[in-house]
N, CA, C and O atoms as a DFTB+ gen file, in Angstrom:
408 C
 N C O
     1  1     -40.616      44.494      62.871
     2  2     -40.923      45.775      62.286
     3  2     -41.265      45.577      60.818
     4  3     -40.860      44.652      60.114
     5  1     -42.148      46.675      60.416
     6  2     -42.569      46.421      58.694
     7  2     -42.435      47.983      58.177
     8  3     -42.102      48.963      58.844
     9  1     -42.709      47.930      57.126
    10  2     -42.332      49.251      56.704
    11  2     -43.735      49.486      55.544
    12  3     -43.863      48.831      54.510
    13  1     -44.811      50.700      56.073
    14  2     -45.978      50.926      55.021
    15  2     -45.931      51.566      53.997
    16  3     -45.255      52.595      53.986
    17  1     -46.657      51.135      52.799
    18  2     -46.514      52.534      51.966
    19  2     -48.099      52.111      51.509
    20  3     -49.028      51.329      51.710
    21  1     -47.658      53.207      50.778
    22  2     -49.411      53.558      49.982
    23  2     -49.372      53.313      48.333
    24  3     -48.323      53.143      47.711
    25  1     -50.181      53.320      47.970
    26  2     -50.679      53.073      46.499
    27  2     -51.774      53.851      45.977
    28  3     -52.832      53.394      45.544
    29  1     -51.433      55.078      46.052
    30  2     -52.922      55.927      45.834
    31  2     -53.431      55.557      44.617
    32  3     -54.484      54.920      44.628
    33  1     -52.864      55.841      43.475
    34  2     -54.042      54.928      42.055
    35  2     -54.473      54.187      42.461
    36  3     -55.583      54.123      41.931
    37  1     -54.316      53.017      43.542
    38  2     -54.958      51.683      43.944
    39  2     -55.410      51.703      44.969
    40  3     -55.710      50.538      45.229
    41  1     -55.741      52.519      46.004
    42  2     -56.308      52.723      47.271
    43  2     -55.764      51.284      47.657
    44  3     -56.459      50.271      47.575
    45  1     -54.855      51.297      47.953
    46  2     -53.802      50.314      48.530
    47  2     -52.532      50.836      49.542
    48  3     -51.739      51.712      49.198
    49  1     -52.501      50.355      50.440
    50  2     -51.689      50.357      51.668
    51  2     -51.181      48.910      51.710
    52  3     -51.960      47.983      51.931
    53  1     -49.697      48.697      51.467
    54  2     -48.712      47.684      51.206
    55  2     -48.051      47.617      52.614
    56  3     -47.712      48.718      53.048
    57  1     -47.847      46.752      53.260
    58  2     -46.978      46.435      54.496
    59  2     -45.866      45.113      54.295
    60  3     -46.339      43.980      54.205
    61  1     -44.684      45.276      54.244
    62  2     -44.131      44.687      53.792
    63  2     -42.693      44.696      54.717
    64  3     -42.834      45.358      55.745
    65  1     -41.670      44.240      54.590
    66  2     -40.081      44.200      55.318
    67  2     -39.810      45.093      55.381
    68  3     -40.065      45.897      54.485
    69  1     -39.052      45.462      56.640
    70  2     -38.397      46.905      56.847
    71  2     -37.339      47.112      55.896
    72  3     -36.292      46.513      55.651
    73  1     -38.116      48.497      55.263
    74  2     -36.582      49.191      54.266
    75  2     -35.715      49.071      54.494
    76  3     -35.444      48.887      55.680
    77  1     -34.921      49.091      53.730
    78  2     -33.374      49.146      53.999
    79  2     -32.656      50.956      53.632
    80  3     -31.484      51.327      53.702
    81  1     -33.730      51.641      53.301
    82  2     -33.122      53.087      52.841
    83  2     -34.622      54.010      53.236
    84  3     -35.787      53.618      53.170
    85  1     -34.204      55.053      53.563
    86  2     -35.819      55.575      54.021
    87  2     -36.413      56.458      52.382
    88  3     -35.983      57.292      51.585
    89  1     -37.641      55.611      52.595
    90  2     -38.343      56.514      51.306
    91  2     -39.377      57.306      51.959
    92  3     -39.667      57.165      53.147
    93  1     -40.274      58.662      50.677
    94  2     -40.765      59.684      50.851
    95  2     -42.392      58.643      50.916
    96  3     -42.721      57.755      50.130
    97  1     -43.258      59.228      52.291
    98  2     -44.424      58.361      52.299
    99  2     -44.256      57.193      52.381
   100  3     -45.024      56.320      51.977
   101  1     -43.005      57.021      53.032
   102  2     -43.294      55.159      54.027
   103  2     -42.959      55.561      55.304
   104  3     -42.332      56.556      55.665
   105  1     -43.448      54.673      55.934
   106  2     -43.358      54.877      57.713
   107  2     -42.958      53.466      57.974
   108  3     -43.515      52.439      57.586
   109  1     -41.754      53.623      58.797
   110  2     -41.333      52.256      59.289
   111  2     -42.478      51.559      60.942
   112  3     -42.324      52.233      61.961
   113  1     -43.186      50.685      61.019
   114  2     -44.043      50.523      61.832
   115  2     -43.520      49.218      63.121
   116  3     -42.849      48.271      62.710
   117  1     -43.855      49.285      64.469
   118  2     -43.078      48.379      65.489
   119  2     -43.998      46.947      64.967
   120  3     -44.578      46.991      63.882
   121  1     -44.051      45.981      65.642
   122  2     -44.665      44.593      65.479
   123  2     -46.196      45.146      65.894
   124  3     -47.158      45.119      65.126
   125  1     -46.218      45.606      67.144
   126  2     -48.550      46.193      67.515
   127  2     -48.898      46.571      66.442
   128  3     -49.679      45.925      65.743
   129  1     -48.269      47.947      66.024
   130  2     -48.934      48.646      65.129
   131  2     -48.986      47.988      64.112
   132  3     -50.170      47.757      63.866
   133  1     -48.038      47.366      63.054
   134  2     -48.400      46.469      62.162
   135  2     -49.427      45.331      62.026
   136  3     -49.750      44.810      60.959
   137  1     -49.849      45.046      63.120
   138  2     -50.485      43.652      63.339
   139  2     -51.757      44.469      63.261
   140  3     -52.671      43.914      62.650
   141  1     -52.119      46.206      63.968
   142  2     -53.422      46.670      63.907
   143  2     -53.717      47.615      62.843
   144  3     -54.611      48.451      62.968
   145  1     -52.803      47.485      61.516
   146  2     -53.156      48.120      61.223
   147  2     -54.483      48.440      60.493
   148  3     -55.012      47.361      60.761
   149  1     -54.968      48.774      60.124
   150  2     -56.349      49.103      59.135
   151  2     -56.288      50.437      58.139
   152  3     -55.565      51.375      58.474
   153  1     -57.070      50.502      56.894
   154  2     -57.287      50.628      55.963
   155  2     -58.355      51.838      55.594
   156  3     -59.428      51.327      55.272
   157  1     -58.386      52.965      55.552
   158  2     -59.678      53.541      54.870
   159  2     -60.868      52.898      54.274
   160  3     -60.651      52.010      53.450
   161  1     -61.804      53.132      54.491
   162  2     -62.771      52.570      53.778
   163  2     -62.760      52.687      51.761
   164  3     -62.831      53.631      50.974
   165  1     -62.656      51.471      51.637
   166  2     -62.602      51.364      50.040
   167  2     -61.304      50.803      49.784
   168  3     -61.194      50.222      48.704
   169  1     -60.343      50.842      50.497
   170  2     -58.708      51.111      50.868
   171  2     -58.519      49.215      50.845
   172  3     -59.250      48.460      51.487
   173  1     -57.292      48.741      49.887
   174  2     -57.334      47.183      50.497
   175  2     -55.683      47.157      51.146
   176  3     -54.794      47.597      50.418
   177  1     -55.374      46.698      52.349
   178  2     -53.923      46.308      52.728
   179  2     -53.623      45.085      52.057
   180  3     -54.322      44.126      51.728
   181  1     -52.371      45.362      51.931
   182  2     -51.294      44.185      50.840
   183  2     -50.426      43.357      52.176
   184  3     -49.839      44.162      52.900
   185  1     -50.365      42.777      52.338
   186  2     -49.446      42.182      54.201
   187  2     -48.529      41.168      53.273
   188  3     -48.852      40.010      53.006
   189  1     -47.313      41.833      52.831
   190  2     -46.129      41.398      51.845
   191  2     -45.254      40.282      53.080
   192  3     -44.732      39.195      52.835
   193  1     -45.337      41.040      54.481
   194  2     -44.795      39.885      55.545
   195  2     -45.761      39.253      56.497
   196  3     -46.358      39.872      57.377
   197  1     -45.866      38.005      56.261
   198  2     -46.976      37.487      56.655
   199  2     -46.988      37.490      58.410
   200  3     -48.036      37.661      59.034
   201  1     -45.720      37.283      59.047
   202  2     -45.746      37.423      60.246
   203  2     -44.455      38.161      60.493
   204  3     -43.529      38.230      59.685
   205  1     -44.493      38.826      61.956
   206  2     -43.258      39.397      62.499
   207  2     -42.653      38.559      63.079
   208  3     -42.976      38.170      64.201
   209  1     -41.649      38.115      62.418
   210  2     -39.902      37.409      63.199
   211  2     -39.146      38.348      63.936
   212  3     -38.590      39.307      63.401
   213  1     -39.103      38.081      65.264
   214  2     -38.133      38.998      65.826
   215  2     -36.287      38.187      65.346
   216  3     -35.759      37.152      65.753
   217  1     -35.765      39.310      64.291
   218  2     -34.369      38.545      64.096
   219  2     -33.023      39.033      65.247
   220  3     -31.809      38.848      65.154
   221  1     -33.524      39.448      65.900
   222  2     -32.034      39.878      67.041
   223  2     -31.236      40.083      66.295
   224  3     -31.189      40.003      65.068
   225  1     -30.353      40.451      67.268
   226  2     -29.228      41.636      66.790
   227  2     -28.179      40.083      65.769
   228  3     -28.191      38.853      65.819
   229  1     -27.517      41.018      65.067
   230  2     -26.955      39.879      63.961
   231  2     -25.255      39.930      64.623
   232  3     -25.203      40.685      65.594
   233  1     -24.476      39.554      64.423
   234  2     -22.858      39.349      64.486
   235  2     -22.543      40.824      64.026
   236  3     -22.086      41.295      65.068
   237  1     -22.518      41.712      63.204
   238  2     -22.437      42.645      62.563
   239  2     -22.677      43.831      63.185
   240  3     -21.865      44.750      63.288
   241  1     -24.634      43.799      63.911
   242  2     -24.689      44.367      65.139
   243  2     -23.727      44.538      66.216
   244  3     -23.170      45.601      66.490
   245  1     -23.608      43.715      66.656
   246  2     -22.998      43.695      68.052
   247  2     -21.627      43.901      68.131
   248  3     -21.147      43.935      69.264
   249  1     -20.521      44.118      66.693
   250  2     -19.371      44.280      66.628
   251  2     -19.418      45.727      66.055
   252  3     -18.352      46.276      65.779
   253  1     -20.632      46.390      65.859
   254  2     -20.764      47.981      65.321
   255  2     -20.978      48.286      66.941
   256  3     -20.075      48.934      67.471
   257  1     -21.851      47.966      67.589
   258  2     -21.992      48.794      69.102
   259  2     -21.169      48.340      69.593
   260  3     -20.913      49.249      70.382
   261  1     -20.168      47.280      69.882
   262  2     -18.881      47.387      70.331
   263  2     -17.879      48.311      69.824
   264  3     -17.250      48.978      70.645
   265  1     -17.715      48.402      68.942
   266  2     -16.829      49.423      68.184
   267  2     -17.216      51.180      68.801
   268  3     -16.495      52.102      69.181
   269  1     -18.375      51.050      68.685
   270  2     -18.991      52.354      69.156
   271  2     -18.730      52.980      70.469
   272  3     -18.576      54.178      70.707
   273  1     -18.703      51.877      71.361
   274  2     -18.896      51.511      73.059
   275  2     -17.378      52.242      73.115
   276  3     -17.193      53.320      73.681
   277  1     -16.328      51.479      72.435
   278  2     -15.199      51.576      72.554
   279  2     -14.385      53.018      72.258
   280  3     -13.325      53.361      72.781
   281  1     -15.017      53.614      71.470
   282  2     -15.075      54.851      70.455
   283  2     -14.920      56.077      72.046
   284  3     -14.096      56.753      72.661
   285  1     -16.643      55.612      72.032
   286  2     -16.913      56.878      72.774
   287  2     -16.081      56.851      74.509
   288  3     -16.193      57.799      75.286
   289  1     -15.422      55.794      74.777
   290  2     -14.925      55.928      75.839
   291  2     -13.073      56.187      75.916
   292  3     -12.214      56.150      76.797
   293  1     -13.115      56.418      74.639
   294  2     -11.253      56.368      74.469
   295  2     -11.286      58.453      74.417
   296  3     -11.831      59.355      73.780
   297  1     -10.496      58.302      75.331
   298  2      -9.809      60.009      75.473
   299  2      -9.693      60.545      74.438
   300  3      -9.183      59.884      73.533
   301  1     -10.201      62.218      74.111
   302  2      -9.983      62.757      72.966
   303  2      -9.390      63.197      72.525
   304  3      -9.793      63.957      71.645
   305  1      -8.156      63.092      72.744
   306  2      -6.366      63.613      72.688
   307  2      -5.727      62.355      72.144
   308  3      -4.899      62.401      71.234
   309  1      -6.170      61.102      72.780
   310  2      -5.680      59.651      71.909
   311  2      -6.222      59.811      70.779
   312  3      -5.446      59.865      69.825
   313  1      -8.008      59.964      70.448
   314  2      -8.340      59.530      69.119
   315  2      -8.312      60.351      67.982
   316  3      -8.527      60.036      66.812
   317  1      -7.976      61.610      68.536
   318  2      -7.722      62.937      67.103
   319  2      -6.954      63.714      67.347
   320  3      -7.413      64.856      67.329
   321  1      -5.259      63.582      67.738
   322  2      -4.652      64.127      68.266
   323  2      -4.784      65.799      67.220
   324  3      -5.151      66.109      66.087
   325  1      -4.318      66.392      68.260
   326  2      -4.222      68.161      67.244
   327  2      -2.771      67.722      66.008
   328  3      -2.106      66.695      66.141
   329  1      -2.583      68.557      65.090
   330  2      -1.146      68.464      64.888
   331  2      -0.267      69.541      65.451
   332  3      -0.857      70.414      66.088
   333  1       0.925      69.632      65.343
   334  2       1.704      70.399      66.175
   335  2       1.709      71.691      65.572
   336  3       1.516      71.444      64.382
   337  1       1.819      72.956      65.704
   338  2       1.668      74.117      65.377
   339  2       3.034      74.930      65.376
   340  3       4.028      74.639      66.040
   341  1       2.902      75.947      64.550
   342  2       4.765      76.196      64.631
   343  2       4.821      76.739      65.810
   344  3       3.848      77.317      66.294
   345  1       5.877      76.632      66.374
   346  2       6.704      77.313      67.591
   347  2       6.298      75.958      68.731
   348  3       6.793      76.180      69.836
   349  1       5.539      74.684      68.668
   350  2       5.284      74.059      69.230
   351  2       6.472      72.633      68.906
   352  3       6.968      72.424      67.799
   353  1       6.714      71.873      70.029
   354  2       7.236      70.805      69.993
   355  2       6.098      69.477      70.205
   356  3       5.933      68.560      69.400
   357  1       5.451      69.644      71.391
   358  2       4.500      68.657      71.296
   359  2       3.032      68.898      71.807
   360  3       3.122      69.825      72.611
   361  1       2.100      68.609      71.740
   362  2       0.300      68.912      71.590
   363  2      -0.070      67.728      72.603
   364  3       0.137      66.607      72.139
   365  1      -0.477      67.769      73.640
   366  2      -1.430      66.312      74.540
   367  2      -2.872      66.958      74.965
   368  3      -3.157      67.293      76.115
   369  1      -3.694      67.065      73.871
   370  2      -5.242      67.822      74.540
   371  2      -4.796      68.827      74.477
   372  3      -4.034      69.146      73.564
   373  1      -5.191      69.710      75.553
   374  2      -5.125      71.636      75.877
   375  2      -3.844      71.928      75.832
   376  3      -3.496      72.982      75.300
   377  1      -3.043      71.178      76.303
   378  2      -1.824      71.291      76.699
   379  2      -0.507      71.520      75.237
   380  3      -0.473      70.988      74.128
   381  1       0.198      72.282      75.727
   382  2       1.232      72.869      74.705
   383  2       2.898      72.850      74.895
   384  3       3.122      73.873      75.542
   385  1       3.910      72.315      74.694
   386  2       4.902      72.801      74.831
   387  2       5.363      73.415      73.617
   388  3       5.105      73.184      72.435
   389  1       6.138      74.287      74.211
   390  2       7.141      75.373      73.197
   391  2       8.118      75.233      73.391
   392  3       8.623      74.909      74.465
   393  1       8.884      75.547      71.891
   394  2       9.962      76.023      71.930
   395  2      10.422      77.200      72.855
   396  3       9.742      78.225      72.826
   397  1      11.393      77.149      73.580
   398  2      12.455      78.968      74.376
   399  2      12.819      79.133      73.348
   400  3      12.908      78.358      72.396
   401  1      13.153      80.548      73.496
   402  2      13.725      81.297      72.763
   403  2      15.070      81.743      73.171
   404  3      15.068      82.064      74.360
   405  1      15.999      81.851      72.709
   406  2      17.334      82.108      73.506
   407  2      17.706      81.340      73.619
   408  3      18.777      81.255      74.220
């Protein structure tokens, strides 16, 4: 992936490494489209990455979508329990016990 921007004082279109933060008037582009891209007439492209490296997923990756994986499959009463409310003894999900009275 590359990421385009423009240079209007310079009728320049820059293609270069994918951002790391999204800016106003860049478009992040897949490996095709980068490879086709073209230029307005008068217009010169800047090709800042000379070729597309596919870098696969990094160590970092794959321990964020694990984390994630793990997230979304843990019960929602384990991961944010309610707190207990007065007149309540204990909270599991929907479920409520109370104090009797008497």
């Amino acid at each position: 992936m590359a990421t385009l921007t423009y240079v209007y004082s310079d009728s320049t279109a820059v293609l270069g490494p994918l951002a790391h933060m999204a800016e106003p008037h860049s478009y992040d582009l897949c490996e095709t489209h980068s490879e086709r891209l073209t230029a307005p007439r008068g217009w010169e492209v800047v090709r800042l990455a000379p070729a597309y490296v596919d870098q696969g997923p990094t160590p970092d990756d794959l321990v964020a979508l694990a984390e994630a994986v793990r997230e979304a499959g843990r019960p929602k009463h384990l991961a944010d329990p309610e707190p207990v409310q007065n007149g309540e003894v204990a909270r599991r999900g929907h479920l409520r016990i109370l104090r009797g009275e008497g």
